[in-house]
Backbone as a printed PyTorch tensor [residue, N CA C, xyz], in Angstrom:
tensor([[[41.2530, 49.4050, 71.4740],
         [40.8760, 47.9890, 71.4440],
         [41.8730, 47.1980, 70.6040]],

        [[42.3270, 48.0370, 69.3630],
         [42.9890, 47.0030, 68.6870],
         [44.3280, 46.7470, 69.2920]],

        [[44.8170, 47.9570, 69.9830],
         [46.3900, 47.8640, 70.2760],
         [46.2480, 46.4880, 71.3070]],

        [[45.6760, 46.8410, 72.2620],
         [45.3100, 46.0390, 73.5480],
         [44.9360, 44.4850, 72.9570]],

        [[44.3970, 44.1870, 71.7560],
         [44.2550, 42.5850, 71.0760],
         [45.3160, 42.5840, 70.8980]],

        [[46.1960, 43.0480, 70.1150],
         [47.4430, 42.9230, 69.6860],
         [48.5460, 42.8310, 70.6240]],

        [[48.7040, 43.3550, 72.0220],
         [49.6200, 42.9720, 73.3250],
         [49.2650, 41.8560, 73.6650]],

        [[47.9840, 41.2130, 73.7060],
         [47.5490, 40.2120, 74.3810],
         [47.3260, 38.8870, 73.3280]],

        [[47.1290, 39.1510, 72.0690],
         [46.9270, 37.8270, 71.1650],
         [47.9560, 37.7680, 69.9270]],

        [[48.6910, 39.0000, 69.9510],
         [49.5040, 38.8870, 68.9700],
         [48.9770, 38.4010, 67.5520]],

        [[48.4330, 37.2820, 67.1630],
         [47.9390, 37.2700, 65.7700],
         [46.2900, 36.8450, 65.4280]],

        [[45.9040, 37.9550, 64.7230],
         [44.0830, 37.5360, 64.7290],
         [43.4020, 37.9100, 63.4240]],

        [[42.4820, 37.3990, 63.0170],
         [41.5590, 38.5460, 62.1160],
         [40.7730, 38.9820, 62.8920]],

        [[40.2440, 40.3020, 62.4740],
         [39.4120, 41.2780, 63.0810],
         [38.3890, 41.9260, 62.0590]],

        [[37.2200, 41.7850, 62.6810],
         [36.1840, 42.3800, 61.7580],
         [35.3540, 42.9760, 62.4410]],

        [[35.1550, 44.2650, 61.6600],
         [34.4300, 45.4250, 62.4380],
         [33.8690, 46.2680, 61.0020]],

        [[33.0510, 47.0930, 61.2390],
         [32.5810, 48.1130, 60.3670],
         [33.5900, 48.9930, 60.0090]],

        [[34.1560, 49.4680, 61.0870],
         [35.0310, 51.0750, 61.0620],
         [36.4210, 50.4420, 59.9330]],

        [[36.8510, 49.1750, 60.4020],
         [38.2600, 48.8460, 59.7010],
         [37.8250, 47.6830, 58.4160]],

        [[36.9650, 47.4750, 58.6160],
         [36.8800, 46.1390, 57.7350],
         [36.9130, 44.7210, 58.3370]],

        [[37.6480, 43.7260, 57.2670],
         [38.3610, 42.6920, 57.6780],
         [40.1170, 43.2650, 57.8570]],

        [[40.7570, 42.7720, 59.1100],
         [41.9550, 42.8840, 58.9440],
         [42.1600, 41.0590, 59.4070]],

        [[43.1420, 40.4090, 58.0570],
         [43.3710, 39.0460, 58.1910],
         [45.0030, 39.1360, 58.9450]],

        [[44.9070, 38.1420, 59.9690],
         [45.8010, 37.6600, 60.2540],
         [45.7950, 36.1930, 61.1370]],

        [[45.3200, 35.4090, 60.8810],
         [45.4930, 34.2300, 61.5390],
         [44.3490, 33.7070, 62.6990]],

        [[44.3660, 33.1140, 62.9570],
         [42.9070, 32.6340, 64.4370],
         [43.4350, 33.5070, 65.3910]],

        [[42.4230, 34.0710, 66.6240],
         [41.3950, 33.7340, 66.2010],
         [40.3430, 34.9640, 65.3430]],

        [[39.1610, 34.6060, 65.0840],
         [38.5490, 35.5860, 64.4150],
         [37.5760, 36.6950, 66.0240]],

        [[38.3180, 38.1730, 65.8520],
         [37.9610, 38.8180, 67.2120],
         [36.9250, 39.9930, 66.3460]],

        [[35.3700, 40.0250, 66.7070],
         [34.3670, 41.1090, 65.9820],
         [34.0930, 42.1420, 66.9660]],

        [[34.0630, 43.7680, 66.8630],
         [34.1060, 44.4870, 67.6380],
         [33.1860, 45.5720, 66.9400]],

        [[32.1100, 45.6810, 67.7530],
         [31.2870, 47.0090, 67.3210],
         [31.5720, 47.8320, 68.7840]],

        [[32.9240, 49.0290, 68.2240],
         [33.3870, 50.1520, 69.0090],
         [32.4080, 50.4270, 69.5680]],

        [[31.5730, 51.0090, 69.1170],
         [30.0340, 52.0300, 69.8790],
         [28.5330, 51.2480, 68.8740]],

        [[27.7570, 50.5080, 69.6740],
         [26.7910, 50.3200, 69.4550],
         [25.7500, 50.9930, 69.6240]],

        [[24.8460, 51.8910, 68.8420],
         [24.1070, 53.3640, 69.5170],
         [24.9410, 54.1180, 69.5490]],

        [[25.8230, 54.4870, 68.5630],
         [26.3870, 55.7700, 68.5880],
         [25.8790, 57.3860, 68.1410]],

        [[24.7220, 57.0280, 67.6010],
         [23.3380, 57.9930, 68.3200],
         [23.0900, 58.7460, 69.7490]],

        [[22.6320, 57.3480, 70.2830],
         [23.2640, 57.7350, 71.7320],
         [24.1590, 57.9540, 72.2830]],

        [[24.8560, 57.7180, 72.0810],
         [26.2420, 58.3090, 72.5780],
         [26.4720, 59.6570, 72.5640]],

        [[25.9350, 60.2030, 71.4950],
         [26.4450, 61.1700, 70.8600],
         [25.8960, 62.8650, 71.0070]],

        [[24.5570, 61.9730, 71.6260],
         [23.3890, 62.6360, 72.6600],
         [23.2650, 63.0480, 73.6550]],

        [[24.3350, 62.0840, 74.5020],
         [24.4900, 61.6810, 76.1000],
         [23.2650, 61.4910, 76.5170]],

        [[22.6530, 60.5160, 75.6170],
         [22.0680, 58.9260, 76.3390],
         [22.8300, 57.9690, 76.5790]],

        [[22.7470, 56.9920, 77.9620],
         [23.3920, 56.1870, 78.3860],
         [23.0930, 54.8470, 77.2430]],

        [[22.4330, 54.7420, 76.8820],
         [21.8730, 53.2140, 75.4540],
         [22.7450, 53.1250, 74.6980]],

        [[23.8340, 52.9980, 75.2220],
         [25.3470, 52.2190, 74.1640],
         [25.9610, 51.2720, 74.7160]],

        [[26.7030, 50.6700, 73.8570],
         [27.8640, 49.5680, 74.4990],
         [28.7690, 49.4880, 73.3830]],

        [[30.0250, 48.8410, 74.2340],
         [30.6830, 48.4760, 73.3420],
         [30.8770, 46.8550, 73.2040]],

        [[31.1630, 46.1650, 72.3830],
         [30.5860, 44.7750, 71.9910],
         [32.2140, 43.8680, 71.8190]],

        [[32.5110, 43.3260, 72.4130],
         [33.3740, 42.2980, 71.6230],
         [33.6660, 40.8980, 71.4850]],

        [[33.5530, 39.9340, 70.1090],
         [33.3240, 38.7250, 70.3290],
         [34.3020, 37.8660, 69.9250]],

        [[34.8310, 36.6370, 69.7710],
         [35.3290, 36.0420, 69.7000],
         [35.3210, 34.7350, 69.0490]],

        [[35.6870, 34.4040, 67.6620],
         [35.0790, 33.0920, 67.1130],
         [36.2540, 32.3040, 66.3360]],

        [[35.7410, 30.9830, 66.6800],
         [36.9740, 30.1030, 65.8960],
         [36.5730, 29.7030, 64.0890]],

        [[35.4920, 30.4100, 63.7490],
         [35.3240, 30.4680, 62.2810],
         [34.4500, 30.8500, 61.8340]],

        [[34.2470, 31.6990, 60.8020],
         [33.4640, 32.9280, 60.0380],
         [31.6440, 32.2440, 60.3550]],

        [[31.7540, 32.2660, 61.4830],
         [29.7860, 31.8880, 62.0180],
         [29.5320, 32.6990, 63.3600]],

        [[28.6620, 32.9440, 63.7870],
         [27.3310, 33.4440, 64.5330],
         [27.6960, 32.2780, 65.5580]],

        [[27.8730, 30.7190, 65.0570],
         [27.2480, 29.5210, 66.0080],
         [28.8090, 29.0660, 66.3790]],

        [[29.7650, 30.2040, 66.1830],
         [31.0720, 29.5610, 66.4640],
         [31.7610, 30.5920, 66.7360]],

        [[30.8020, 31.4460, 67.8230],
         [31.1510, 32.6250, 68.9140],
         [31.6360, 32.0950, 69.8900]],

        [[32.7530, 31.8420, 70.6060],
         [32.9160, 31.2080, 71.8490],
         [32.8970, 31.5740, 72.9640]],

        [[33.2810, 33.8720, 73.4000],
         [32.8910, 34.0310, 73.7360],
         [32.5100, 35.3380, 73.6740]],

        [[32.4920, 36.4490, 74.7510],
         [32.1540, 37.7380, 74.4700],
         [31.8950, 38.5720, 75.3350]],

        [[31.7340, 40.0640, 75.1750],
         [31.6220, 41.0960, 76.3810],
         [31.3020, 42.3680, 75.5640]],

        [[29.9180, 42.5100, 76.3260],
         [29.1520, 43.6630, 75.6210],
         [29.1740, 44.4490, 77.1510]],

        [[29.8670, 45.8910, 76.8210],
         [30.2590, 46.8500, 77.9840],
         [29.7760, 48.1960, 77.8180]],

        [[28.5390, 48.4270, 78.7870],
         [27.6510, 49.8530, 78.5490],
         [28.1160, 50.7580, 79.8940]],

        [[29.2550, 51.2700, 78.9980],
         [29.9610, 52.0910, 80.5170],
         [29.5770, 53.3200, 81.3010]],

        [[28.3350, 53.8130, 80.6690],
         [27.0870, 54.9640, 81.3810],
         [26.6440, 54.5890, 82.5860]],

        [[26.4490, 53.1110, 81.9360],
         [25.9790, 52.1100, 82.9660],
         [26.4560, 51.6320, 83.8050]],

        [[27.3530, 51.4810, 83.5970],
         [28.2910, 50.8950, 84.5480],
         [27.8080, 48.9040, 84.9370]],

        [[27.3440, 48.3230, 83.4310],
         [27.1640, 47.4790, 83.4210],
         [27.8040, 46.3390, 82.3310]],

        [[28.0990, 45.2240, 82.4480],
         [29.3150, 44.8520, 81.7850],
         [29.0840, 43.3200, 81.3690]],

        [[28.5560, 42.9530, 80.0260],
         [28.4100, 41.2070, 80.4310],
         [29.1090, 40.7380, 79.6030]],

        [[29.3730, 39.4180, 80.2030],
         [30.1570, 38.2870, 79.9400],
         [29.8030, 36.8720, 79.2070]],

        [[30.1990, 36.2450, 78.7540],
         [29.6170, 35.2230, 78.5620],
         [30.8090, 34.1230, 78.2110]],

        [[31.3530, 33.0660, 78.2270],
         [31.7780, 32.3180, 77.7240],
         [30.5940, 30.5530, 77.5640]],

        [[31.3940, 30.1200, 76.1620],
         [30.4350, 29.2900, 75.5650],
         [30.6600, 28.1410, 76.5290]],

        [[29.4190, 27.7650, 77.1380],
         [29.8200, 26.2780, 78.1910],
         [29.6090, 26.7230, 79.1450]],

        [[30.2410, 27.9310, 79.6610],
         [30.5720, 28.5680, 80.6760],
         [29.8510, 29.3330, 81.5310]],

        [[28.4940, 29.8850, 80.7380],
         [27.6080, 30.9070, 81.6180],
         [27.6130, 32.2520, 81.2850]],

        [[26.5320, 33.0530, 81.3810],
         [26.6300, 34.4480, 81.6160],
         [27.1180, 35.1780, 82.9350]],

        [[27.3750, 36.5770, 82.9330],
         [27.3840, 37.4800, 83.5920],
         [27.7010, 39.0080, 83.3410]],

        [[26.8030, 39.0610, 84.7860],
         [26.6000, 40.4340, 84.7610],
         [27.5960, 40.5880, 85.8030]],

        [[28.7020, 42.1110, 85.7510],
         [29.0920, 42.7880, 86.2920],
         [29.9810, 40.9800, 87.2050]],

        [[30.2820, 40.1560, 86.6800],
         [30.9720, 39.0260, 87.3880],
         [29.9210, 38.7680, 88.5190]],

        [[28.8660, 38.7580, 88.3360],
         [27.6590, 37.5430, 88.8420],
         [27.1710, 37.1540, 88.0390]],

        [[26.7330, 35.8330, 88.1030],
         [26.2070, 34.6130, 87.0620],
         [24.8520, 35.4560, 86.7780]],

        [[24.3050, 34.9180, 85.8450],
         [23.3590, 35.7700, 85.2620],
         [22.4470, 34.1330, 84.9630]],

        [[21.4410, 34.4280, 84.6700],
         [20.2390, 33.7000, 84.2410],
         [19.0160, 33.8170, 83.7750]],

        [[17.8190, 33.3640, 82.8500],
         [16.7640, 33.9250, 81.9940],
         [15.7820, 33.7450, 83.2480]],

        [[15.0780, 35.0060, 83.8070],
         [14.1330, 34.7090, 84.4120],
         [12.7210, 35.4410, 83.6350]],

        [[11.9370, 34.2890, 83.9550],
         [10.1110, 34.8450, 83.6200],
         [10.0620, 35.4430, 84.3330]],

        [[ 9.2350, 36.3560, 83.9230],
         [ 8.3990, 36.9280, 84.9660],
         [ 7.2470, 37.1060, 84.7140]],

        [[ 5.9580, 36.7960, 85.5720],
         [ 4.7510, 36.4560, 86.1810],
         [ 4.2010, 37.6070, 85.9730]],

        [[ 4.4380, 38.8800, 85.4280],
         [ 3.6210, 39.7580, 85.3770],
         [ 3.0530, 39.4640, 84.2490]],

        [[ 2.0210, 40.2360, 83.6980],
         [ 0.6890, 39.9280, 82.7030],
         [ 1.4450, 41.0370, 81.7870]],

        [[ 1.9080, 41.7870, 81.7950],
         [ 2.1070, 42.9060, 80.8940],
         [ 3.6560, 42.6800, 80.6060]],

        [[ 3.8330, 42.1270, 79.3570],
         [ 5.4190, 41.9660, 78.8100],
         [ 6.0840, 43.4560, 78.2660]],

        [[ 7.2420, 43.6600, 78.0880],
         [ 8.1150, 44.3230, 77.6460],
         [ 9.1410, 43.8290, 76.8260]],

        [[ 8.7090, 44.5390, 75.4680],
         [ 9.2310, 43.8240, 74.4200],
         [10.2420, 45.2620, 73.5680]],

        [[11.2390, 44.2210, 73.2120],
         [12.2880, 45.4710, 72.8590],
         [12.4590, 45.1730, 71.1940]],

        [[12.6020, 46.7270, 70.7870],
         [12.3430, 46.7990, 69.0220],
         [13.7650, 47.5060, 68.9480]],

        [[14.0840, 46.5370, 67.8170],
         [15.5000, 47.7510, 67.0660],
         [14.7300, 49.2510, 66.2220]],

        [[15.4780, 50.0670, 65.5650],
         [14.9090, 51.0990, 65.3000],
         [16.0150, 51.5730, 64.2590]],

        [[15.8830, 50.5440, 63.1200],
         [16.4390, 50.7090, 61.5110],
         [15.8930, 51.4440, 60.8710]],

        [[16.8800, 52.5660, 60.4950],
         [16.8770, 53.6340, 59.5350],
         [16.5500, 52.9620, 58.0490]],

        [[15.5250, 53.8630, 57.5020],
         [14.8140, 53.0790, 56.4100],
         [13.3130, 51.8810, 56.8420]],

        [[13.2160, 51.5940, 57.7570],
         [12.1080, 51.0550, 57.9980],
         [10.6060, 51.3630, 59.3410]],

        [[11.0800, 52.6250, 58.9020],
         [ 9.8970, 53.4350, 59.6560],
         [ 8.2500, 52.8430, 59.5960]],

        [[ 7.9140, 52.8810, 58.4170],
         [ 6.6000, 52.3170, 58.6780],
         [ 6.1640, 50.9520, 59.3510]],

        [[ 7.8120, 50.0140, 58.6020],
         [ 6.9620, 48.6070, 59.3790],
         [ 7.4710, 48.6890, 61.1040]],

        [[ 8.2310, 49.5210, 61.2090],
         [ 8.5920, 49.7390, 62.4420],
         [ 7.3850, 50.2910, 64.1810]],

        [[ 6.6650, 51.1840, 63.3780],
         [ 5.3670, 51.8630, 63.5100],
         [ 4.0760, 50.9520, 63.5220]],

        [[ 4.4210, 49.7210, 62.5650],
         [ 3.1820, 49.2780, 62.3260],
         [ 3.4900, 48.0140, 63.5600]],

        [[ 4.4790, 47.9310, 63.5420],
         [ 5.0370, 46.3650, 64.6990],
         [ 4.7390, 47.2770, 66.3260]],

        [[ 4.9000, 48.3570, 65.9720],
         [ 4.9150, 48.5060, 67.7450],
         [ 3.3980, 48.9320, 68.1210]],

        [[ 2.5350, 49.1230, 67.0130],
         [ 1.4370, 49.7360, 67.1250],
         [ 0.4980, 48.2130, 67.5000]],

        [[ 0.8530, 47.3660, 66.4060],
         [ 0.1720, 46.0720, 66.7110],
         [ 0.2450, 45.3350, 68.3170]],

        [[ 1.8200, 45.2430, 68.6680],
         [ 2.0670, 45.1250, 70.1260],
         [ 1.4660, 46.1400, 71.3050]],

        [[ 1.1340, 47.4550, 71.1690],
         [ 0.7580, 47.9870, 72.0860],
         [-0.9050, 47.7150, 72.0400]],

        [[-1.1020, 47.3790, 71.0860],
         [-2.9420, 47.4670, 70.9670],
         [-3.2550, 45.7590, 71.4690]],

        [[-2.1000, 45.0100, 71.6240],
         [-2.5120, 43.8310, 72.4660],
         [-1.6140, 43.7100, 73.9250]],

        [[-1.8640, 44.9390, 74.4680],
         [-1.2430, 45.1280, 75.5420],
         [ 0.4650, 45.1040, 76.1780]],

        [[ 1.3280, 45.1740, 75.1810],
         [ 2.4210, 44.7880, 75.7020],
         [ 3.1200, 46.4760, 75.6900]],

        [[ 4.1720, 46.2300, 76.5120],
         [ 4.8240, 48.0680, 76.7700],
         [ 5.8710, 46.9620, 75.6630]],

        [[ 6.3050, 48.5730, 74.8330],
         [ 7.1280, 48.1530, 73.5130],
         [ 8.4020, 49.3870, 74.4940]],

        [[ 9.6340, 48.8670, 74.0420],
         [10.7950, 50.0740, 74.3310],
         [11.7930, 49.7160, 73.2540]],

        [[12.1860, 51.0740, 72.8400],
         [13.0870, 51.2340, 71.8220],
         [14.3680, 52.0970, 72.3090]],

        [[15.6490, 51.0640, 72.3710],
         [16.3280, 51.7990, 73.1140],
         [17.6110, 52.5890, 72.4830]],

        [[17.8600, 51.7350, 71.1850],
         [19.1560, 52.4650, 69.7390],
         [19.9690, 51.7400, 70.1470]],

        [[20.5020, 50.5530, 70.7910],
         [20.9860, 50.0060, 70.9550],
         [21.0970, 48.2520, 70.8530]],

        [[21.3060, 47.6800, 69.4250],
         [21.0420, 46.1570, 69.6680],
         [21.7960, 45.0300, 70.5500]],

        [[22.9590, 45.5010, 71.0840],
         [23.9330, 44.4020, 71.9670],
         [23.2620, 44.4650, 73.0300]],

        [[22.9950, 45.9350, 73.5960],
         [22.6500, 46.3950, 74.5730],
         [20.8420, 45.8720, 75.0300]],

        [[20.1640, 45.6610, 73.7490],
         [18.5200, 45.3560, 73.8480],
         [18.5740, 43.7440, 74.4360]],

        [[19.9700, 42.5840, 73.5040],
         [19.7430, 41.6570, 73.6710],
         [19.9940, 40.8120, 75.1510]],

        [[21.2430, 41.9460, 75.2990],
         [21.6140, 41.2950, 77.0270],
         [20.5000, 41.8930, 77.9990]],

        [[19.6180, 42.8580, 77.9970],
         [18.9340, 43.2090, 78.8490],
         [17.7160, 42.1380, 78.9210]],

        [[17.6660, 41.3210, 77.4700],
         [16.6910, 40.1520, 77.7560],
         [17.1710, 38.9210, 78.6350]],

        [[18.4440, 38.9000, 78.7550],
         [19.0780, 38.0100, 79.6070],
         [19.0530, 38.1810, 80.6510]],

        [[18.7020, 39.3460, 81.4740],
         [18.4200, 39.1400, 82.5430],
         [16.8220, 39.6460, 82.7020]],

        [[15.9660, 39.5300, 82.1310],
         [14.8170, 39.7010, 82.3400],
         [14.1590, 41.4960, 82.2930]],

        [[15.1210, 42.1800, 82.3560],
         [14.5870, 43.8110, 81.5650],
         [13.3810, 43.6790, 80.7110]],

        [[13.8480, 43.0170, 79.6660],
         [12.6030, 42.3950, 78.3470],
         [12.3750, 41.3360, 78.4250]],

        [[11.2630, 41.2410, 78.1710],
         [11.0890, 39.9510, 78.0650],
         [11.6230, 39.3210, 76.1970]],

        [[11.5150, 39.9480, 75.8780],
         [12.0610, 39.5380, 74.4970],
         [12.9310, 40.8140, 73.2710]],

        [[13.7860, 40.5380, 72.7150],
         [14.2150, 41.4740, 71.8740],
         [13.9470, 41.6690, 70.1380]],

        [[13.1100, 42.2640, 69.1110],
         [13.0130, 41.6240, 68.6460],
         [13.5560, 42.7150, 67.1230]],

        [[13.9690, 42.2360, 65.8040],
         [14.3380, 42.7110, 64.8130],
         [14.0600, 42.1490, 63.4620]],

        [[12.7920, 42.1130, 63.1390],
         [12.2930, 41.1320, 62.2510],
         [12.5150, 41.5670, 60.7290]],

        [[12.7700, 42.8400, 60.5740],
         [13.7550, 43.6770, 59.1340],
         [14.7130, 43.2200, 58.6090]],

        [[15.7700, 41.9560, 58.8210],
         [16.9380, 41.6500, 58.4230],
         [17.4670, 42.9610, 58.3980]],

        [[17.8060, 43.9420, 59.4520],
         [18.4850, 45.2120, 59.4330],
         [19.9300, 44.8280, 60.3790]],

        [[19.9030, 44.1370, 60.9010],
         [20.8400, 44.4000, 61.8800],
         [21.9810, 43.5830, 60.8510]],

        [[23.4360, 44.0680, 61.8760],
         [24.9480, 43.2750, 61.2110],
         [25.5770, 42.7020, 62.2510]],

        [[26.1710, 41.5150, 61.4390],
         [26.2530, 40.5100, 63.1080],
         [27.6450, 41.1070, 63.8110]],

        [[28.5270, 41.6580, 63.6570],
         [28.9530, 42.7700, 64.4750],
         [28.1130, 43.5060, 65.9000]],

        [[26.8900, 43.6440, 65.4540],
         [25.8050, 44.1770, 66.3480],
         [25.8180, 43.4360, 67.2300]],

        [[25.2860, 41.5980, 66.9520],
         [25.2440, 41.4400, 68.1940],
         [25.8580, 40.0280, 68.3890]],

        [[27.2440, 40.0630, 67.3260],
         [28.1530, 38.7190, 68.0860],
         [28.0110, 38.4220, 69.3940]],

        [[28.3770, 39.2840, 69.9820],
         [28.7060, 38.8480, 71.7920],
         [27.3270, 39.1050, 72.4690]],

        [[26.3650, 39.5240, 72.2520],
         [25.5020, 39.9090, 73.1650],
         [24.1720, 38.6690, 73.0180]],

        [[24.3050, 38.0520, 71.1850],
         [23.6720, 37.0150, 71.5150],
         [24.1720, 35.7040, 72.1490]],

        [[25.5190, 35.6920, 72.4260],
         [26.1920, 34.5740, 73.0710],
         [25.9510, 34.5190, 74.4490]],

        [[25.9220, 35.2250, 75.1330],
         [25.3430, 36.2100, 76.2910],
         [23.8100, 35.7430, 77.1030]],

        [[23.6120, 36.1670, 75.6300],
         [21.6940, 35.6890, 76.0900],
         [21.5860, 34.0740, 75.7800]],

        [[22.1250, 33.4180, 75.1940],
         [22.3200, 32.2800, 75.1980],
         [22.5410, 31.4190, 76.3350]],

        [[23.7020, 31.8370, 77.1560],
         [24.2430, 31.0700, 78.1360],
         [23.5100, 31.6510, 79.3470]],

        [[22.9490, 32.7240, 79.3460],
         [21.7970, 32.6150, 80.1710],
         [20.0780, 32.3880, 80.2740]],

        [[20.0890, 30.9970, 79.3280],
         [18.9020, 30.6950, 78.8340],
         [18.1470, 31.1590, 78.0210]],

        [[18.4390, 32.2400, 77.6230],
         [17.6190, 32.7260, 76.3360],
         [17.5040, 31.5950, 75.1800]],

        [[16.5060, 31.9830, 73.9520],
         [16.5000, 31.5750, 73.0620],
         [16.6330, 32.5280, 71.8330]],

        [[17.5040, 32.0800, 71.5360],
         [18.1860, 33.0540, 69.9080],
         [17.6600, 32.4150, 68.5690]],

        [[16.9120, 32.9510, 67.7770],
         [16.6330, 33.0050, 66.5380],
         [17.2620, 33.8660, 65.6320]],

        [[18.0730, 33.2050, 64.5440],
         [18.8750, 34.1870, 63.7500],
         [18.5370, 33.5130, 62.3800]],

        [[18.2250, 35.1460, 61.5300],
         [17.6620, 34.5010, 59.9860],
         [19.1810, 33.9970, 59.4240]],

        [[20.4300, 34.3800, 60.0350],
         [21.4650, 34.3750, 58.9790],
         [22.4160, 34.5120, 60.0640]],

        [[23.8870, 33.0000, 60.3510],
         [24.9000, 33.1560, 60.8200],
         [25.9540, 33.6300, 60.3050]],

        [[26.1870, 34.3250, 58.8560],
         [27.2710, 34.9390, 58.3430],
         [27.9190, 35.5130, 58.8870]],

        [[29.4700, 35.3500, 59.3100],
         [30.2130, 36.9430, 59.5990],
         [30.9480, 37.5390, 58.7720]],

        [[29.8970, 38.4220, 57.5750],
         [30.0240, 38.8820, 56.8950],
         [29.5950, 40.1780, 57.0100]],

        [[30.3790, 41.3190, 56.7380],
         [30.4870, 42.4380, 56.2450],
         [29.2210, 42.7290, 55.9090]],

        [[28.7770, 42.5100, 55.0280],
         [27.6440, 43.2160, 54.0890],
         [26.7090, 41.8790, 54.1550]],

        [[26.5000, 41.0780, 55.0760],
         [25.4360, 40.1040, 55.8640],
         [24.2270, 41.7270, 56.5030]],

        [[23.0100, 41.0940, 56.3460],
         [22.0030, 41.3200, 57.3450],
         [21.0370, 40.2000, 57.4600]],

        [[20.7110, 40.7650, 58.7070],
         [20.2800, 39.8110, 59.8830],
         [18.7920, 40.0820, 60.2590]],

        [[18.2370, 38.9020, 60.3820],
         [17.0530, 39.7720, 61.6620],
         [17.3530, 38.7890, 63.1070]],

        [[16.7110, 38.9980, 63.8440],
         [17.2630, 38.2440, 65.5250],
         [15.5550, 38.3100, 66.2640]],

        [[15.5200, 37.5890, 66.6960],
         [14.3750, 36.8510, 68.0010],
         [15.0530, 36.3090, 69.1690]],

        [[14.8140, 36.9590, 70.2660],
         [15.5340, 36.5770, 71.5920],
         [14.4190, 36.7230, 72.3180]],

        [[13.9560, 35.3880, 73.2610],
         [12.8990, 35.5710, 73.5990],
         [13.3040, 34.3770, 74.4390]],

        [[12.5690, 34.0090, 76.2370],
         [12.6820, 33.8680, 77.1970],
         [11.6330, 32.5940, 77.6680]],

        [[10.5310, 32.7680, 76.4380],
         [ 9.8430, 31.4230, 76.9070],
         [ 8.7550, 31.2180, 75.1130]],

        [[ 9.0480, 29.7480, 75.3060],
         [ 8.2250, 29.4660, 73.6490],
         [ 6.8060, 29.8640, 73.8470]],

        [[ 5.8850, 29.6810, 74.7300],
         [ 4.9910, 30.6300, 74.6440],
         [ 4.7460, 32.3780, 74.3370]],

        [[ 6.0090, 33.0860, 74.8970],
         [ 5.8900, 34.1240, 74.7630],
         [ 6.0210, 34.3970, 72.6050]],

        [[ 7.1470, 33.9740, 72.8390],
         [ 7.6700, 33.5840, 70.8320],
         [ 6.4350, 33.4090, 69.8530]],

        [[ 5.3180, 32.2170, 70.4330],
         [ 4.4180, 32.1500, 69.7520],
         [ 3.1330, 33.1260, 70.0130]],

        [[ 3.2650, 33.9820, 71.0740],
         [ 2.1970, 34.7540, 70.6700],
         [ 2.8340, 36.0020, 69.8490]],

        [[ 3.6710, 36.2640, 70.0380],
         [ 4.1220, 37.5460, 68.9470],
         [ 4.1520, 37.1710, 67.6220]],

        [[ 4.3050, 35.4960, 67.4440],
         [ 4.6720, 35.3200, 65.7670],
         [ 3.0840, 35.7980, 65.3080]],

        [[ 2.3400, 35.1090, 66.1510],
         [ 0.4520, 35.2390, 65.9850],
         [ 0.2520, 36.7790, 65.3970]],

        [[ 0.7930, 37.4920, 66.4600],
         [ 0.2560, 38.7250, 66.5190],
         [ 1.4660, 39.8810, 64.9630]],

        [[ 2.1060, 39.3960, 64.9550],
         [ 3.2150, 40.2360, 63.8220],
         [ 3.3200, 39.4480, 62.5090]],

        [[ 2.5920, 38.4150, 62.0660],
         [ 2.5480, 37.6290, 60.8830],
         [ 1.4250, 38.5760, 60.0540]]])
């Protein structure tokens, strides 16, 4: 990834977990190599690789991005203005009319109990909960209607996780809630991606 930025943009900062910050000039390019590298590592298909693109150290100044789950053989896109896609078809937030939602949980090491206690509360008011080890990968699947919502209410996640994938769900109508736009290193986050304000307000009801 990095050689391939470097043929093609010649000068950037780059921020990632594995390297750090490496400074060199606009624009700012964030790359989580293997998202679920759990899975990966398993040979479960629940990975991606993530990469985003921003004109200054924010979340809200992602412009654009491409979260790529190559098990899958599924690949999205997003530019800001511009639209989502999947696999280079436009993508869009659809409801869906069924009575029984599917709601997607991150699954942060260190927060087992409230983790247990959030999916226990959601299943006992009917909703199918899925946990997949993957957050780029949880948020674009709400973009096209997989989930109906993605949710990480721990401030566990790092916006590395899901630079590009909430830009993604954005431009295909989603709605993104982020406790914290830092793109910072040692930033955590929690994230709400969710598809209709009714749906948003019955989970706040039910997980408060």
């Amino acid at each position: 990834i990095l050689e391939t930025l470097r043929e093609e943009l010649g000068g950037f900062t780059l921020i990632s977990e594995e390297l750090g910050i490496l400074h060199g000039g606009q624009p700012i390019i964030i790359v989580d190599p293997v998202d679920g590298s759990l899975n990966a590592s398993r040979g479960s298909p629940f990975y991606s690789i993530s990469i985003a693109v921003a004109l200054r150290p924010s979340l809200h100044e992602v412009v654009a991005g491409v979260v790529h789950a190559p098990s899958l053989a599924m690949t999205f896109t997003a530019v800001r203005g511009g639209g989502a896609y999947l696999n280079g078809a436009r993508i869009s937030s659809r409801v869906f009319a069924e009575s029984r939602k599917v709601i997607g949980l991150a699954s942060p090491t260190g927060f087992h109990y409230e983790v247990g206690r959030t999916v226990s509360l959601l299943m006992k008011r009917g909703y199918k909960v899925r946990i997949l080890g993957s957050a780029s990968l949880g948020v674009c699947l709400s973009s096209i209607g997989s989930l109906d919502a993605y949710l990480d209410p721990w401030k566990s996640l790092r916006p590395f996780d899901v630079a590009a994938a909430c830009l993604v769900a954005r431009e295909a109508g989603c709605k993104v809630i982020l406790s914290s736009d830092k793109l910072d290193l040692r930033a955590r986050l929690s994230i709400k991606v969710f598809r209709s304000e009714a749906l948003l307000s019955e989970l706040e009801k039910i997980l408060l």
